[in-house]
N, C-alpha and C positions, 0 to 999 in steps of 0.2 A: 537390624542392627540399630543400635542408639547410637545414632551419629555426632550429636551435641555432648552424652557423657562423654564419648570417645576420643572427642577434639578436645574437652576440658582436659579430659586422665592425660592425653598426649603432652599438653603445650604443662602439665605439672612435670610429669616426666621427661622433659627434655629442657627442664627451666635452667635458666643460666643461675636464678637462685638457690635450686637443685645442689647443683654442681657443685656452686659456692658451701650452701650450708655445711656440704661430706662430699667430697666429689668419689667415684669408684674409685679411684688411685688412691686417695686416705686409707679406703677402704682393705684394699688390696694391700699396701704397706703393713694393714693390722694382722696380718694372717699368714701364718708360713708356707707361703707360694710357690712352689720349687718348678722349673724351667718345665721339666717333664711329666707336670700333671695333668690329670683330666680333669676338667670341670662343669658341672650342671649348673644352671643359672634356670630355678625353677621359678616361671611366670617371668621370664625374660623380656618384657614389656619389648620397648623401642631398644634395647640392646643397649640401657646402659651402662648394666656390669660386663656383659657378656665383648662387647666391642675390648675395654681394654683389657681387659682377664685376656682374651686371643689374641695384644698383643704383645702380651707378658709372658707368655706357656706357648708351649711348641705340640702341647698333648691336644687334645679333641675339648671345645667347649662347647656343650649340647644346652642350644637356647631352646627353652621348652615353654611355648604359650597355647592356651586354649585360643587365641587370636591370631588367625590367620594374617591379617592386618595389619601386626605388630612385628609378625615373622618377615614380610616382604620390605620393611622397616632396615629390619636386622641383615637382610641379607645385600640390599641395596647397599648398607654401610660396608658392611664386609666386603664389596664390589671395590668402593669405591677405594677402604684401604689395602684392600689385598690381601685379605685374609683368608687364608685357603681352608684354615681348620674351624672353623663356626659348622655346627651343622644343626641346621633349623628342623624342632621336631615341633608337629603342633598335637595337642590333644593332654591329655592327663598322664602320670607319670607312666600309666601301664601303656600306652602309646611309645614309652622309650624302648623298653624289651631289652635293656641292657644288661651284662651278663650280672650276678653277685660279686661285689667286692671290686668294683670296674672305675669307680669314681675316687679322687681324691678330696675334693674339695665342692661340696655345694652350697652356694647363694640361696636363700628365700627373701627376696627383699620384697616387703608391704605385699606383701600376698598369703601367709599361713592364717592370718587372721580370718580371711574368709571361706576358710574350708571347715566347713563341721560333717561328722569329728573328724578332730586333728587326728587323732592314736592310730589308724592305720594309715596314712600318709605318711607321718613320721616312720612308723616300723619298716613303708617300703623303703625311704631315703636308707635307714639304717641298713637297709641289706646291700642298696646298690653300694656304698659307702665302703672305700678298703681300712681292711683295719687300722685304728689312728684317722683315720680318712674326718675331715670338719666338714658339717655342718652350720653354715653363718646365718642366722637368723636376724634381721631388721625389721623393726614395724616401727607405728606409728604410737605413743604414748594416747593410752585411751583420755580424751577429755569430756570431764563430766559427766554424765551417759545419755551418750551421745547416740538415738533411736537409728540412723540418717545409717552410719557406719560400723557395721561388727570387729571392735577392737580389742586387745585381750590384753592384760598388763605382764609388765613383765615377770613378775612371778608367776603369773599363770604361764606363761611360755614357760618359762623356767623348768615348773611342774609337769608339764606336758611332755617337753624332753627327759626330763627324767625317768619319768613313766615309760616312755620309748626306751630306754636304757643307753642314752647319753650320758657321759659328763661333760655338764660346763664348765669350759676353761677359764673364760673371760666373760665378762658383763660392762656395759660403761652406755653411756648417751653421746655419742659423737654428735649432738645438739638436743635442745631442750625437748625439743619434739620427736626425736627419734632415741628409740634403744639400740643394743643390739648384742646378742648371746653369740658367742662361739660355744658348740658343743661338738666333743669329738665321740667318736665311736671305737670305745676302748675294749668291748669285747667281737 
């Protein structure tokens, strides 16, 4: 394990500047969150959608990390708020095994950028996804070109969803550095 990027990716991911720039609750305010949804929070890092999303919704919020690490993270929090419905999966989507049409709402925050190719990723979200079911995509505005990080702009996201057979609902920069596409799943 790289223990140095991991303390770096951590202490970004848990930054009180974080927070400040979008905190999850902005976030969650921007999206029609109903009490009784299910929600995937894919690459669920240290749980910082996943923490308040479970304690907005009373349905299942499946924090899904290739990072074991990041899951004992998540589920320490969970402990300590009392969150009974968090349910920590690790490994890649096919690791969920969720039924078709089972999710309402999934998060991608700063993580679709590094899966190539995106088109079957997206196609699985689309299936676990119930009809109407959102798609929230957040990344990072590609700067310059930048060798170090694989960052994709937002119109290439944009494209990508489409391609998967999303529609975007909404688009906007909840700060300079960050975008972020709602796309729902309307067939």
């Amino acid at each position: 394990m790289h223990h140095s990027h991991n303390k770096g990716k951590l202490s970004y991911l848990e930054s009180p500047e974080r927070r400040k720039e979008f905190s999850p609750e902005q976030l969650l305010n921007m999206i029609p969150v109903k009490e009784t949804d299910s929600m995937l929070d894919f690459g669920a890092g240290t749980g910082y959608f996943s923490i308040p999303a479970a304690k907005r919704i009373k349905g299942k919020v499946y924090a899904l990390d290739i990072d074991a690490t990041m899951l004992e993270i998540i589920n320490e929090k969970a402990l300590e708020e009392q969150l009974s419905n968090i349910v920590s999966v690790q490994g890649s989507m096919e690791a969920l095994c969720l039924p078709e049409g089972s999710i309402d709402i999934i998060i991608a925050s700063l993580v679709l950028h590094e899966i190539q190719p995106l088109a079957p990723l997206l196609r699985q979200m689309k299936k676990v996804l119930k009809k109407e079911g959102y798609l929230i995509c957040l990344e990072l505005v590609p700067k310059g070109s930048s060798k170090k990080a694989p960052r994709i702009t937002m119109e290439g996201m944009e494209q990508e969803l489409k391609e998967a057979g999303f529609q975007i609902t909404e688009k906007f920069f909840p700060t300079e550095s960050l975008y972020m596409l709602i796309a729902q799943n309307t067939n």
